[in-house]
N, C-alpha and C positions, 0 to 999 in steps of 0.2 A: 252572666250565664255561660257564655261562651270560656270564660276562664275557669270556671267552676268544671266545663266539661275537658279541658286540657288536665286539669288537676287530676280529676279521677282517672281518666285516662290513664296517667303516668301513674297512679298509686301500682293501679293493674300491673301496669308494665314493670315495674320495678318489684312488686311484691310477689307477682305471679308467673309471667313470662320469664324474666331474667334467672331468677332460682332451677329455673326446671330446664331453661337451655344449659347453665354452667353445671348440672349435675349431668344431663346427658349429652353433654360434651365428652364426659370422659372414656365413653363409648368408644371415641376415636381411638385409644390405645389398645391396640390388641393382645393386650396381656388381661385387659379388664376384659376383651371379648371372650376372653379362654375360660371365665366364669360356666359360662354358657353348655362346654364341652364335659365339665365334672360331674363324676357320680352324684356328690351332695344336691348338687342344681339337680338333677335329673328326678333324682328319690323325689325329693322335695316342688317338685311342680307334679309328679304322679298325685301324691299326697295331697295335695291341695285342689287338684279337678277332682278327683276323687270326693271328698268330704264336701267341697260347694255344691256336688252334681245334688250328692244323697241329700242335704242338707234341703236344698232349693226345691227337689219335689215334696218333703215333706212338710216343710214353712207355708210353701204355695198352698196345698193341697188344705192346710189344714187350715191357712185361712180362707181358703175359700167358703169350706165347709162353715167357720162361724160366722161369716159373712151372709150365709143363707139362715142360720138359723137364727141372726136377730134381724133378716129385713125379711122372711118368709115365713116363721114360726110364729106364734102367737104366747109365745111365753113370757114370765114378768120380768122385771128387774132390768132391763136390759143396757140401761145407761150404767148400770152399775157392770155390768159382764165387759161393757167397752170400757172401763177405766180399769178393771182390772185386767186385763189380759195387755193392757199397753203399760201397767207397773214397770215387766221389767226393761223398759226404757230409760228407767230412772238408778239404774244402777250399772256400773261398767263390766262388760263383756270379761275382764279379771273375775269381777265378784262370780260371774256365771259359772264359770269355770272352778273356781272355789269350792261355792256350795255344791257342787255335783261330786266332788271330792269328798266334803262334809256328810254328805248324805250317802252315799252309793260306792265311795272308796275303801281303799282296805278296810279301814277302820271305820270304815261310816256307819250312821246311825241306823239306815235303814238295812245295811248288811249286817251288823252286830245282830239286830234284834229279829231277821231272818235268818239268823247264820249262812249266809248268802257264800259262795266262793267265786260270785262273778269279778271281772275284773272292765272298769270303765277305762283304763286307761290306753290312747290310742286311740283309733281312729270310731268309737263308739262314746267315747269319751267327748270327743271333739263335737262328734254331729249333734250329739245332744247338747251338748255349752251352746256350737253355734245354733241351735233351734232356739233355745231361748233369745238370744240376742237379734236374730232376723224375724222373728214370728214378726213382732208387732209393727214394725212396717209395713211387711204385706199384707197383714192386715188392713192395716189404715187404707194402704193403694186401695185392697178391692172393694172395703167396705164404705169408701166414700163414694164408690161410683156407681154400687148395689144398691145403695139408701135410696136413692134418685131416678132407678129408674120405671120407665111409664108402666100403668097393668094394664095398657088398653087391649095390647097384643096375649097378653095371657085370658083375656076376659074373652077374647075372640076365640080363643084357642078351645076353653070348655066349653064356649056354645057348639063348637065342631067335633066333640067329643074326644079331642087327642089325648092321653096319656098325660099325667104330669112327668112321670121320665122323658116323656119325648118335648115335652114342653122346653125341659131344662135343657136337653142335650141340642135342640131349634129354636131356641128364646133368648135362652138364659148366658148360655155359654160363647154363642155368637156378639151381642152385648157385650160379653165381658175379656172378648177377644184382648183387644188393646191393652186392656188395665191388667190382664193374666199377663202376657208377654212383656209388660213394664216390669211388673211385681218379680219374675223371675228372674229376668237379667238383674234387677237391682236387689235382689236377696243375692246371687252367683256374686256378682262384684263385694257386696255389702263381707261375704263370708269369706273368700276368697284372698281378700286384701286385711283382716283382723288376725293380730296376733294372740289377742290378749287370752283366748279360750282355748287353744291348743298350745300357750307356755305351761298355760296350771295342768291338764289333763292329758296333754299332749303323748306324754310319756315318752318311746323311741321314734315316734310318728313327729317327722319336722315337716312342717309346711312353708312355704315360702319366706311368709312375715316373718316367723319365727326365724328360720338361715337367716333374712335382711338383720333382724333384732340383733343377731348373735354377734354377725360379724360388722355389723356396726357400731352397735355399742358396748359389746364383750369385746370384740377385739380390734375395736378401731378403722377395722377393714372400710373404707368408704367407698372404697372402688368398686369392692365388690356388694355394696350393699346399691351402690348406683345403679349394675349391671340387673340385677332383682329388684329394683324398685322400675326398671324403664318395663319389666314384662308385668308387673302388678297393675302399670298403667294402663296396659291391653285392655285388660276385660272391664273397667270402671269407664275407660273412653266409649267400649261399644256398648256400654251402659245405658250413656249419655248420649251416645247417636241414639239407640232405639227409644227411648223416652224423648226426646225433640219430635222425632220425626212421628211418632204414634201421637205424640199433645198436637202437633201443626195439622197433621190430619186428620184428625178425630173428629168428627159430626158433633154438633154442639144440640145437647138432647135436653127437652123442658119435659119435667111430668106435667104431665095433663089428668090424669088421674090416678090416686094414690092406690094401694093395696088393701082389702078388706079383710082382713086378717083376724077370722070365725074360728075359735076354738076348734081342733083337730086334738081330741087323745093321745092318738098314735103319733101323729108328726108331734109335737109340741114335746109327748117324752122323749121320743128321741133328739129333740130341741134341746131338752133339760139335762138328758145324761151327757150329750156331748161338748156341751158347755160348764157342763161341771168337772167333766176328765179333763178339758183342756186347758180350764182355767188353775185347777188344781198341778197338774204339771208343770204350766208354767211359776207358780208360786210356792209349790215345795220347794223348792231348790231356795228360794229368798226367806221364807219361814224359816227354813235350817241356818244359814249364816245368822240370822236374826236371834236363833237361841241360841247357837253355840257364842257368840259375842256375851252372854249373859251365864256361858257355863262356869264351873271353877275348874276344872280341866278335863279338855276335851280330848280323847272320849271317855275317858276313863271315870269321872266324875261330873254329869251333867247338872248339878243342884245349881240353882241359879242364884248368881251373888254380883256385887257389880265392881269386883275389883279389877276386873280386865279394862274396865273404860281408865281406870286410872293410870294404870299401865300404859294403854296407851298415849294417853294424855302427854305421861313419861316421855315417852319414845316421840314426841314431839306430835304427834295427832294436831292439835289444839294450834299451833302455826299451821300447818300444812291446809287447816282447814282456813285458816284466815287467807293463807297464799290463795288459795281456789275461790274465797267468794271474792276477794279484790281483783283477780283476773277476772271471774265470772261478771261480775258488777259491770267491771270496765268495757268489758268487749261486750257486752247486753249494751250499755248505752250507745258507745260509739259505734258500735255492727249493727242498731237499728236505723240511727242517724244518719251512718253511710249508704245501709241499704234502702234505705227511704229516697235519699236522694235521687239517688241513682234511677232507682224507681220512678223519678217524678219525672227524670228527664228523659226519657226512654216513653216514659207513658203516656206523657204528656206536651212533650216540645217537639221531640223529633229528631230528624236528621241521620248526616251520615254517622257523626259522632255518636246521637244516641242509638244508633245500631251496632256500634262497636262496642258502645257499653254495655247492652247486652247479652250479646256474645262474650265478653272479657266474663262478665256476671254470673252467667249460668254453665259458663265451662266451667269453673274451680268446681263443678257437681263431678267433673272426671276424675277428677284428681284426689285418690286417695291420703288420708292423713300422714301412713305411715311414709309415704313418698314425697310428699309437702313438709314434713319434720325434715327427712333428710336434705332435703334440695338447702332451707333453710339453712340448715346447719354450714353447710357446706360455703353458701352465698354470703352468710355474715360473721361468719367465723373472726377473728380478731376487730370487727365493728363495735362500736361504741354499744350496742344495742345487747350486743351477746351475750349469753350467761345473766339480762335482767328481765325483769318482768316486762320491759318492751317489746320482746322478741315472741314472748310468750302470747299478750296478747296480739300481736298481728298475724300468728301464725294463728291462732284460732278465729279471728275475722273473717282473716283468707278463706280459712277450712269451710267454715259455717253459714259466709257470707250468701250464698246460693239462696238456699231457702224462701231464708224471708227475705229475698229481693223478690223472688216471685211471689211471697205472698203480697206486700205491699203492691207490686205490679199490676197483680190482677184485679185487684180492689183500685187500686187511681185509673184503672182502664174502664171501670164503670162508673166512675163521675162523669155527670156531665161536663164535656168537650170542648163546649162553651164557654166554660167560666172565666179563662181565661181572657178571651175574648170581650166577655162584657167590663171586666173589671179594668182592662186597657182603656176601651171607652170612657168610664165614669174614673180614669186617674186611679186606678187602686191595683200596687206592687205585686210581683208576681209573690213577695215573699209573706205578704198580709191575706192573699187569699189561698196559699198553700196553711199559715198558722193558724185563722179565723174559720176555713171552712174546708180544707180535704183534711187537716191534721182531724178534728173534731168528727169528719163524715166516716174516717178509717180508722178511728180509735183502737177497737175492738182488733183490727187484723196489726196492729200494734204493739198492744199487749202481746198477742201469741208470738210475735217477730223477738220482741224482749226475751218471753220465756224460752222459745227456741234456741236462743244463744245462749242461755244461764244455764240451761237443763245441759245441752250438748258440754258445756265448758266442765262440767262437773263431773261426770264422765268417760269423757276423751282422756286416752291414754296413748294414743299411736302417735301424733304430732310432736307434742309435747315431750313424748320419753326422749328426745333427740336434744331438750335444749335446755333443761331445766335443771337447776344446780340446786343444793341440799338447802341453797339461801329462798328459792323460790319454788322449789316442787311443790306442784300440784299435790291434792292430797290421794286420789283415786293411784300415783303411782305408788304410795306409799303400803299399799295391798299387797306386793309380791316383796319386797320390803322386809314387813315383817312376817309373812309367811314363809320366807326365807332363813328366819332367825328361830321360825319354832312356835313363835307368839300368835299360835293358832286364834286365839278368841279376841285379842288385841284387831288381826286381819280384818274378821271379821265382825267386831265393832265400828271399824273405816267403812266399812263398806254400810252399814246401817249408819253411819253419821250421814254419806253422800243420798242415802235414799230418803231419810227426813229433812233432812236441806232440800231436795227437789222437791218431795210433795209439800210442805212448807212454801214452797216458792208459787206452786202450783194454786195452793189453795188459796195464798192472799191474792194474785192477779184474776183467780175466778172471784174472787168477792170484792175486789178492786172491780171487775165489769160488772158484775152483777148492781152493787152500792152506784152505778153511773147512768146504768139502767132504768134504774127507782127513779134516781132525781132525773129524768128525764120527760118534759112535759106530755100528757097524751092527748095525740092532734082528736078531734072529734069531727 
């Protein structure tokens, strides 16, 4: 054990610490500090508070709202309202930015057939791409914490005749203090640090990522792509200080009594209109790439034929997607294996060491990808590893690793404490009752640790644009690719290959749990 916990230790330190000091070492040169003084930097960090600010109020807000109307309204469907409105998770922040072009651009489908002369591109462009791409996280944040909580205090409230506005604005909103202020810093960092949605729609609007993009990998600049990636770290750190310190402080709340949720006319339509606009908005934009992928030329001829998949196939699709499930595959097993571990020692053994792992674990949550790609690049640059798919996958470990360390964390923190304990007693290895009975009691937060890293790997496009050679690209970079050559429906056939591959992915591990569920005896 004890070597096992040097081991991880050093992964940390070598994969995560050392990258990020040798990139912002070069800080020390004040030719790279003079970054800092130019118009370009300046434009470009206006541009980018600007679009996180706009973005983040209406991500927040709007998941707030659907977060009340599937724990407060009495309307049907509703497990079906949560898997769609978290779809576009499953497609990359590129494809976002695509289809809003597809739909709403010059040429777009929805302006042709309005004869529309607006124009999305620029900073209208952006906030809507990044809306799509942040909604479903703060989502997730508020509505995991909504579901849960108690109706003793609302049930109190209409025996004393208060207002349901005033309920919400002294019940509801107090409650969800915490999880609002998590949801927001982490949509601002989430939108803030992505390139991928204002390279497509951006237009003369450059945002930071985008300058890093440019003069990284357009022009080699790493200096000055260091000097811009050390201030993208800003807002993702105080991210992750305010989610630490809201989770460490946070009141640990049990319902005691669930919500009685009586048909309401009035509430319940307004329930249904605003889950149907919001749901709709976020999936036109993926129903349009979806057809134009199937057009014969887009816009000009949308009859649907299926010679663009062949096309791209051509244009090498068909590798690209194999590069991405054997990266995907590899970093889902070895990023559940690692973060499991980790987990187990931290949750379960102790010490000083497992407080460091901790800490080492759930900081890479600071660390954005596009700034993780470069440091990488940077740290291994003439390495054995560089330019293969080794590099690839450890940089999306690193990336990804966070997560499901906390899920697995929290799930081995409610095993019993003791097992260890007895199994010392009666002679039996710490490694037979981690296999025999926590692997088998945390199955299930398992699986979703697996999926977590397969889904994000497929995806992610910030890390990876930094290290990935024509021999190993991912396929999700292959989007701007051939959107670049013209091959409009080819584009956006990638991007529908990368979204039936996650729900695919998705729906065998729900039927993998579910088929383990069946066979599982029931105690009487």
């Amino acid at each position: 054990m004890g070597l096992l916990k040097i081991a991880l230790l050093l992964f940390f330190l070598l994969a995560v610490v050392l990258p990020l000091v040798g990139m912002f070492s070069r800080l020390a040169d004040p030719q790279v500090r003079e970054v800092f003084g130019t118009p370009a930097f300046a434009s470009a960090c206006v541009n980018s508070l600007v679009v996180a600010a706009i973005t983040t109020v209406i991500s927040v807000l709007a998941a707030l709202l659907m977060s009340w109307v599937l724990c407060r309204t009495a309307i049907q469907g509703k497990s079906v309202f949560v898997v769609l409105l978290t779809v576009p998770m499953l497609v990359p922040s590129l494809a976002h930015g695509m289809s809003l072009v597809y739909l709403l651009g010059s040429n777009g489908i929805l302006t042709n057939l309005l004869h529309g002369s607006w124009s999305i591109y620029g900073f209208p462009g952006i906030v809507m791409g990044s809306f799509l791409y942040s909604f479903p996280p703060a989502f997730l944040m508020i509505y995991d914490v909504m579901r849960y909580e108690d109706a003793t205090p609302y049930q109190a409230a209409d025996v004393l005749g208060i207002p349901k506005p005033s309920q919400f604005a002294h019940i509801t909103l107090p409650f969800l203090r915490k999880p609002l202020i998590s949801a927001a810093f982490a949509t601002f960092a989430l939108v803030i640090t992505d390139y991928g949605v204002p390279l497509m729609v951006g237009g003369k609007v450059t945002t930071l990522p985008v300058l890093m993009y440019q003069n990284a990998v357009g022009l080699l600049d790493f200096d000055t792509g260091a000097a811009i990636g050390f201030v993208l770290l800003i807002p993702a750190v105080i991210d992750f200080l305010v989610d630490v310190l809201a989770r460490d402080r946070a009141s640990v709340r049990y319902v005691s009594r669930g919500f009685d949720l009586k048909p309401n006319a009035v509430r319940d339509a307004v329930g249904y209109v605003a889950a149907v606009i919001v749901t709709l908005a976020l999936l036109a934009p993926i129903a349009t790439f979806c057809m134009v992928s199937f057009a014969t030329k887009y816009p000009l001829d949308l009859t649907p034929t299926l010679a663009s998949i062949g096309r791209a196939f051509t244009m090498g699709a068909g590798s690209y997607w194999v590069n991405s499930l054997f990266t995907a595959f590899v970093v889902s097993i070895l990023g559940t294996i690692l973060a499991y571990l980790v987990a187990y020692i931290t949750a379960r053994v102790g010490g000083v060491s497992a407080r460091l792992l901790h800490l080492a674990s759930v900081t890479t949550l600071a660390v954005p990808g596009i700034v993780l790609g470069l440091s990488f690049a940077l740290a291994f640059k003439g390495s054995l590893i560089y330019g293969t798919f080794a590099i690839l996958i450890l940089v999306n470990l690193v990336h990804f690793i966070a997560s499901p360390y906390l899920m697995a964390y929290n799930s081995l923190s409610k095993v019993n404490k003791n097992l260890e304990a007895v199994g010392q007693t009666m002679g039996v290895g710490r490694a037979r009752i981690v296999l025999d009975v926590l692997v088998p009691a945390t199955a299930d937060t398992i699986a979703e640790m697996f999926s977590f890293f397969f889904v994000n790997c497929m995806v992610t496009i910030s890390a990876v644009s930094f290290l990935s050679t024509t021999l190993d690209m991912p396929l999700a970079l292959l989007v701007t690719d051939l959107d670049a050559q013209r091959l409009v429906e080819c584009s956006a056939f990638v991007s529908v290959l990368i979204l039936v591959t996650n729900v695919i992915e998705k729906v065998v591990v729900a039927a993998i749990r579910r088929y383990r569920h069946t066979q599982q005896p029931v105690s009487r």
